[in-house]
C-alpha positions in Angstrom: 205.0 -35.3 64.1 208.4 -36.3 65.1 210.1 -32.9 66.5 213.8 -32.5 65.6 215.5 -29.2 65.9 217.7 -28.3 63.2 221.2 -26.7 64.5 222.1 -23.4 62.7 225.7 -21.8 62.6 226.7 -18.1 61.7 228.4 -17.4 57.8 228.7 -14.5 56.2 225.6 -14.8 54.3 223.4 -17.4 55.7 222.5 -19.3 58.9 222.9 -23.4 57.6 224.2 -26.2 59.6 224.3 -28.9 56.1 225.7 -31.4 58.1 222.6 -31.0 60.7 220.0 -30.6 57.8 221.8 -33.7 56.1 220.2 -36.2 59.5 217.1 -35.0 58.8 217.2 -36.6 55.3 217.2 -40.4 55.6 217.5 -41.2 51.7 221.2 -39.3 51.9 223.0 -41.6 53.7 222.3 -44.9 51.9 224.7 -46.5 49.4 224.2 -46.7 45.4 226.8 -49.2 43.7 228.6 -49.5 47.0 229.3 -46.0 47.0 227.6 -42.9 48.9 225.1 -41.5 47.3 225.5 -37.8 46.1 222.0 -36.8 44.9 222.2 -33.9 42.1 218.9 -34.3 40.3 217.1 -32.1 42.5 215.3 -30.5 39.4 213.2 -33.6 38.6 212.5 -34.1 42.2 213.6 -33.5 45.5 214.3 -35.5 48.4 212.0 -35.6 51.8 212.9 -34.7 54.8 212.0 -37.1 58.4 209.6 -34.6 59.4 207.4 -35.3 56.2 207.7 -38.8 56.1 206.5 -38.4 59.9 203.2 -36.3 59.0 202.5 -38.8 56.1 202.2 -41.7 58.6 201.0 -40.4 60.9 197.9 -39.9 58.7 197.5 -43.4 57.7 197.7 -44.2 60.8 195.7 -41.9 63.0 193.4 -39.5 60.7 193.1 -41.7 57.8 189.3 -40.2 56.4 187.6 -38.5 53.5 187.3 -35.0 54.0 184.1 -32.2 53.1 181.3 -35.3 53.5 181.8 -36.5 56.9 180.7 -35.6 60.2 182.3 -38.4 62.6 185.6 -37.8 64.7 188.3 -39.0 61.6 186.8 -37.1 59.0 186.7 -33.9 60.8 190.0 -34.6 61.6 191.3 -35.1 58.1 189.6 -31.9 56.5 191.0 -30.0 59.5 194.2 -31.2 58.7 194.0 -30.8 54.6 192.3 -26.7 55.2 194.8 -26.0 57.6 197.2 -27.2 55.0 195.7 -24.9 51.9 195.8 -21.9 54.9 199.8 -23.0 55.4 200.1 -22.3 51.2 198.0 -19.4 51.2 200.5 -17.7 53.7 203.8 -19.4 52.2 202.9 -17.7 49.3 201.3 -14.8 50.5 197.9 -15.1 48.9 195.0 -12.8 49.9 192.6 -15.3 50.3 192.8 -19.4 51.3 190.3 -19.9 48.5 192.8 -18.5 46.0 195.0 -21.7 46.9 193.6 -24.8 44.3 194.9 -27.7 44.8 196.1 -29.6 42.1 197.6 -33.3 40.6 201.1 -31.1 40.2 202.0 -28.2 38.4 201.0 -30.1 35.3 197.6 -30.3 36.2 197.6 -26.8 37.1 198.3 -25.4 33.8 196.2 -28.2 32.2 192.9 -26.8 34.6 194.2 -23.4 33.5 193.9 -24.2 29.9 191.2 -25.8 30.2 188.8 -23.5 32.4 190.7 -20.3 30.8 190.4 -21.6 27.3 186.9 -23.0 27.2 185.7 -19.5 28.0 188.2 -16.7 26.9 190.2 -17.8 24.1 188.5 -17.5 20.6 190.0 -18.0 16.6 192.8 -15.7 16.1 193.4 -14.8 19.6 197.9 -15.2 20.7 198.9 -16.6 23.3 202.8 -16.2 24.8 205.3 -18.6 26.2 209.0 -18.6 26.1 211.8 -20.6 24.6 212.4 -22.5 27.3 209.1 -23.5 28.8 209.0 -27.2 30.0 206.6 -28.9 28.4 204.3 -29.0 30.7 203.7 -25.2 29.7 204.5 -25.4 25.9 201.5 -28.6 25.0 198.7 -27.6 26.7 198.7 -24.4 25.4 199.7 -25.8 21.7 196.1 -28.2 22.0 194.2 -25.8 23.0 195.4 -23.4 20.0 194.4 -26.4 18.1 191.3 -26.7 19.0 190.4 -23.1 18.9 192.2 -21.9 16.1 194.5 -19.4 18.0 198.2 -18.9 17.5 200.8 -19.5 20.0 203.8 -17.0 20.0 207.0 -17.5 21.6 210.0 -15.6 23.6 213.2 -15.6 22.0 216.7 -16.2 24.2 219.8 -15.1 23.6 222.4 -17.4 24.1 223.0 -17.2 27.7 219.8 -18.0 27.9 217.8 -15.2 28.6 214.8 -13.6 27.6 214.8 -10.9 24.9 212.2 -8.8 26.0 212.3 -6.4 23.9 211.4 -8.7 21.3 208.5 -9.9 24.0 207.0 -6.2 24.0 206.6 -7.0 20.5 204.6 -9.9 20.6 202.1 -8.0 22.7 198.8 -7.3 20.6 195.3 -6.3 21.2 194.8 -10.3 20.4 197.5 -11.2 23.7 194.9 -13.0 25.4 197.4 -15.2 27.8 201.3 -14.9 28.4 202.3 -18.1 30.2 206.3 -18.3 31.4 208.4 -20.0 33.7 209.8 -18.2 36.8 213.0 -20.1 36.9 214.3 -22.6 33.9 214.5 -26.4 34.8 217.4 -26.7 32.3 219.5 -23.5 32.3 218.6 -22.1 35.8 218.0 -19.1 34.7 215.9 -16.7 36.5 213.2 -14.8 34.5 212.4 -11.3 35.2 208.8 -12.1 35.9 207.7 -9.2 37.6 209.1 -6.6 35.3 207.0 -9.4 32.2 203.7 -9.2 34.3 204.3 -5.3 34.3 204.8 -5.1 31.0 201.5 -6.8 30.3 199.5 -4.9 32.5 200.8 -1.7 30.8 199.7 -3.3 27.7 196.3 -4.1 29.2 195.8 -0.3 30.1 196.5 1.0 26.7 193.5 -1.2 25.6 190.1 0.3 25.7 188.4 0.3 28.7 190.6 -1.7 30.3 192.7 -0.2 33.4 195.5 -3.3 34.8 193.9 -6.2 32.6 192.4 -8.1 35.1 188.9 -9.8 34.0 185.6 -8.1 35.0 183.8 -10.4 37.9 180.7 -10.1 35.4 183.2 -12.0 32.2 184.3 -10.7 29.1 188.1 -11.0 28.9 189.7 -7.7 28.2 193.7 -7.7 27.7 196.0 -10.7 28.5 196.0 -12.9 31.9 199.4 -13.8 33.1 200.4 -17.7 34.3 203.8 -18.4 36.0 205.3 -22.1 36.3 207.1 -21.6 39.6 208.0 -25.6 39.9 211.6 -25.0 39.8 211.0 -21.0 42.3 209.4 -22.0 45.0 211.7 -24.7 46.7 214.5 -21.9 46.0 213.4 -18.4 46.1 210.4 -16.4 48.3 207.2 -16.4 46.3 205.2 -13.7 47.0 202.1 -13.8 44.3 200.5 -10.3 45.7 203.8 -8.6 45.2 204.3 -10.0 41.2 200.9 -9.5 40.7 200.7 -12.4 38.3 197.0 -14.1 37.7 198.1 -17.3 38.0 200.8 -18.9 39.5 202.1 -23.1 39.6 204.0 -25.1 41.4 204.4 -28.7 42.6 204.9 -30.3 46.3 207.3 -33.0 45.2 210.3 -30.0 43.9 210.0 -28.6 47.7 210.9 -31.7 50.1 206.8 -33.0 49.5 205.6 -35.9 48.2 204.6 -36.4 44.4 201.4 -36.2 43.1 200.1 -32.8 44.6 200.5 -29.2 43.2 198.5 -25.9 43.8 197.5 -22.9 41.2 197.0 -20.2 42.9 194.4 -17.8 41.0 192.8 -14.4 41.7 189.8 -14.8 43.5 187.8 -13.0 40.6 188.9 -14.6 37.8 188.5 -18.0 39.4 184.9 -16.9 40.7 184.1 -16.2 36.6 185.7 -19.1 35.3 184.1 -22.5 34.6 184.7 -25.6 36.3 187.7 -28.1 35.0 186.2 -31.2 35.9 182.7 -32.6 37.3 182.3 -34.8 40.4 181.9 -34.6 44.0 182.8 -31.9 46.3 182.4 -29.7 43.3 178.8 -28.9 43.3 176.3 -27.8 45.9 173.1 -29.6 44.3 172.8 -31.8 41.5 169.5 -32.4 39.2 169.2 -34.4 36.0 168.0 -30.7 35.0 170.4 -28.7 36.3 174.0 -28.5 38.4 175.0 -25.4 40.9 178.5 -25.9 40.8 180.3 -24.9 44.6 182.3 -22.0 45.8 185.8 -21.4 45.5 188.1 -23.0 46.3 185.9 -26.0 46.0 184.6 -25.4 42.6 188.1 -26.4 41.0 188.7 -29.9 43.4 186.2 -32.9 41.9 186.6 -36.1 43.7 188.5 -37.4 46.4 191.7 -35.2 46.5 195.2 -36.7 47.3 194.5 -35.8 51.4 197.9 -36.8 52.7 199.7 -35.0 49.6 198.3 -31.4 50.3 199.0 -32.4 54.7 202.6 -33.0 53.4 203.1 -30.3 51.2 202.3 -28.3 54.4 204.8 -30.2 56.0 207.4 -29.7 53.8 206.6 -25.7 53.5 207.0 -25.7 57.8 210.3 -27.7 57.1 211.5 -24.9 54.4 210.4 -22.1 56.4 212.2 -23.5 59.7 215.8 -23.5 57.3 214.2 -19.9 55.8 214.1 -19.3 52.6 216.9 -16.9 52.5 219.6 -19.0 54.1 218.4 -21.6 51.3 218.6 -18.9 48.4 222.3 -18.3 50.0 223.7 -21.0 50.4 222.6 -22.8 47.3 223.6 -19.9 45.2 227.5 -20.9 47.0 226.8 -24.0 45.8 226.0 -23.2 42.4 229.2 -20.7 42.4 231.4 -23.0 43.5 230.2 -25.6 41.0 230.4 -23.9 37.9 233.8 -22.8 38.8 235.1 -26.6 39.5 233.6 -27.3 35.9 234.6 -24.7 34.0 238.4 -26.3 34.5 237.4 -29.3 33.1 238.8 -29.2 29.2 235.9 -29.1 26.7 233.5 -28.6 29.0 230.5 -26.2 27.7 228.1 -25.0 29.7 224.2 -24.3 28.5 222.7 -21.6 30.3 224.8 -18.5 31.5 222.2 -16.5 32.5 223.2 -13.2 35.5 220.4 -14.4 37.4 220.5 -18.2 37.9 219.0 -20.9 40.5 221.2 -24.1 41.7 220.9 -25.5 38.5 224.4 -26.6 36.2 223.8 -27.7 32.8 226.5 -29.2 30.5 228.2 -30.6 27.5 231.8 -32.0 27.1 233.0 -32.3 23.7 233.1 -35.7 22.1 231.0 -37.2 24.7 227.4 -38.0 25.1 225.4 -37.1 28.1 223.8 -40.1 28.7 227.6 -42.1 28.9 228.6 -39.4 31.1 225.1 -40.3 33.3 225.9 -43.9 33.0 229.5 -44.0 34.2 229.0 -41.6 37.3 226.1 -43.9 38.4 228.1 -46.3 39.6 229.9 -44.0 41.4 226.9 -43.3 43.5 226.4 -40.2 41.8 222.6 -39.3 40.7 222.5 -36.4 37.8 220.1 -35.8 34.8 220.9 -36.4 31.2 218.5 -35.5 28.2 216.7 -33.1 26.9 214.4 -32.1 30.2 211.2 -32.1 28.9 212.8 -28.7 26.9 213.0 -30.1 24.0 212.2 -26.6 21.9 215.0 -25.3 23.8 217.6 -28.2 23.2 216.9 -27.3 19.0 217.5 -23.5 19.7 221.1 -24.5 20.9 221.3 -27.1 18.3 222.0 -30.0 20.6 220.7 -33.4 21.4 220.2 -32.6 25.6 222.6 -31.9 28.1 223.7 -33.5 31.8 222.8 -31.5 34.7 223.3 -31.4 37.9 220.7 -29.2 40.3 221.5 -28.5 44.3 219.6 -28.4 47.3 220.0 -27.3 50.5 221.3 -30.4 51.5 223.8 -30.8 49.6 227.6 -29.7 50.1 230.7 -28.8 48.3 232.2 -32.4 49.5 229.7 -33.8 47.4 230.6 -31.7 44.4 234.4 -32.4 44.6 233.9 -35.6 43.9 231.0 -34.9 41.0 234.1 -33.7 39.5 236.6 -36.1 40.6 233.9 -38.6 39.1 233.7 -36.9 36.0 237.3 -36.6 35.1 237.0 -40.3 35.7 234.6 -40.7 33.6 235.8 -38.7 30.4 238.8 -40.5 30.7 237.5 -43.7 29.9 235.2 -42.0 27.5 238.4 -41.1 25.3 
């Protein structure tokens, strides 16, 4: 890997040189429509930094192997290099165990395996499961299906109209039938973020007033007792320290290509005893230890949950990225993104008409908006060719768009990377653009 050392200068709250981090980031200093690019879609996906693109290559062009089923030179080298990556996770976000850590196609496919492993096994006709108002969704369908096919009923989390949780009206969706709550750690569309470890402790107080069931977790030997909790942390983890032991959740999701990886790779993260109980979510290789037209012995963990080939170089430059991030530090990208966000949403706000969806306390670099009279989209459009790249739509929240009775919203969602220059003339661009809009 190319080494480049990333310059850091005192503030009052965080150590970030932006216009050091901004070389490391080759996609920032092309041109769109003639213009330099200011990249504000973040949410959707973020940009890679040099020192991933470096590790990807040099992959292909040094280590390039299966992994698991080899024993010459390259493909020991590749499965050293793809474990060492799940041990990088495992300690990003602080995991007990490296076989906890699954990789995954994305978070997508993590909450798909989840409803599918989870589902097949615990969850029965008449049993609720939870999500929230403003679930992607990625963590509203899978969940809807599998109430489908099993007959169970699917609750959901009211907001108020900052856009944050009620949870009060959450403790009274709990029942003796809560089998799963499933919730986002941070909103893709408002920014808020949820107070996930106070909702995981609020199930597991519910678990304990079951019978015979002290912190909810599931029994190594099977038999689901009290509700399992599942966090989306897509739009957390590239913003916020993760610590899964700390929240105590069962399950927790998130994707490479949101945290400076490359797309295509994801990781659940599940407690070692209710992965060990639960059943496989597909069949192939690398997933069994011996197979018999009679019979199958499915692998151990984390093995067990990864059929096939796996996408090697993803999970190498996830754990890439996650050395990248914790070189920055997470807290000096917390900080300085949350001046970004700040500074933002003050610029905006003087804007005439301007309406802003999502005004939650607790809120990530994200900046959702409406200005009256105007359509998101022609607001999207126009700024384009200014060089400017925001999100317009309904962000796969389309639940959440109808409890604010609008059509979507545009949005603009920071990283690290990106500076206050770059938002002065967001706005100079958008003023621009309303005008002609008129």
């Amino acid at each position: 890997m190319t080494k480049k050392t990333t310059t850091v200068e005192a503030t009052t709250t965080y150590k970030l040189n932006v216009e050091e981090v901004r070389k490391d980031f080759p996609i920032l200093h092309r041109q769109v429509n003639g213009k330099p690019l200011v990249y504000f879609d973040n949410g959707a996906t973020s940009q890679k930094p040099q020192q991933v693109i470096d590790v990807i290559n040099r992959y292909y062009q040094h280590e390039n192997s299966n992994i698991h089923r080899g024993i010459h030179t390259l493909s020991q080298e590749a499965t050293d290099a793809y474990e060492k990556a799940r041990t990088t996770v495992q300690q990003f976000i602080n995991a007990q165990h490296n076989h906890e850590v699954i990789f995954t196609s994305g978070t997508t496919g993590s909450i798909n395996l989840v409803a599918s492993s989870f589902g097949k096994k615990h969850i029965q006709a008449g049993d609720e499961i939870i999500i929230s108002t403003m679930e992607h969704h990625s963590n509203i369908v899978p969940w809807q299906m599998l109430c489908e096919e099993k007959g169970a009923i699917l609750k959901v989390i009211p907001i108020n109209e900052k856009g944050e949780l009620l949870l009060d009206e959450f403790k009274k969706l709990l029942s003796p039938k809560t089998k799963l709550v499933a919730v986002t750690h941070v909103s893709n569309t408002l920014g808020t973020i949820n107070p996930v470890k106070e909702i995981i402790q609020l199930v597991r107080q519910h678990n304990s007033t079951l019978d015979g069931n002290v912190g909810g977790n599931i029994p190594p030997s099977g038999g689901q007792r009290g509700a399992v909790i599942l966090i989306d942390g897509a739009q957390a983890v590239p913003h916020t320290k993760v610590d899964v032991q700390a929240l105590d959740c069962d399950f927790y999701a998130f994707s490479a290509h949101k945290m400076f990886g490359p797309t295509g790779v994801g990781i659940l993260y599940g407690k070692e005893a209710i992965l060990n109980e639960l059943p496989p979510y597909q069949g192939g290789g690398d997933m069994i230890k011996t197979v018999t037209f009679e019979k199958t012995t499915y692998n151990e963990l984390p093995h067990k949950f990864e059929a096939g080939t796996p996408n090697i170089v993803g999970g190498i430059g996830l754990a890439a990225a996650i050395d990248y991030m914790n070189h920055i530090g997470i807290a000096n990208i917390e900080a300085y993104e949350h001046e970004l966000l700040n500074y933002a949403t003050h610029k905006i706000k003087k804007i005439e008409g301007v309406r802003i969806i999502g005004e939650a306390a607790n809120k990530a670099s994200v900046l959702s908006f409406l200005v009256d009279g105007t359509h998101p989209s022609d607001i999207g459009m126009i700024i384009d060719k200014l060089g400017i790249a925001i999100r317009t739509g309904h962000h796969c929240t389309e639940p959440l768009m109808n409890r604010f009775n609008i059509p979507g919203t545009a949005r603009a969602s920071f990283a690290f990377y990106n500076t206050k220059e770059e938002i002065d003339t967001f706005i100079l661009a958008l003023e621009r653009a309303l005008k002609m809009l008129k």
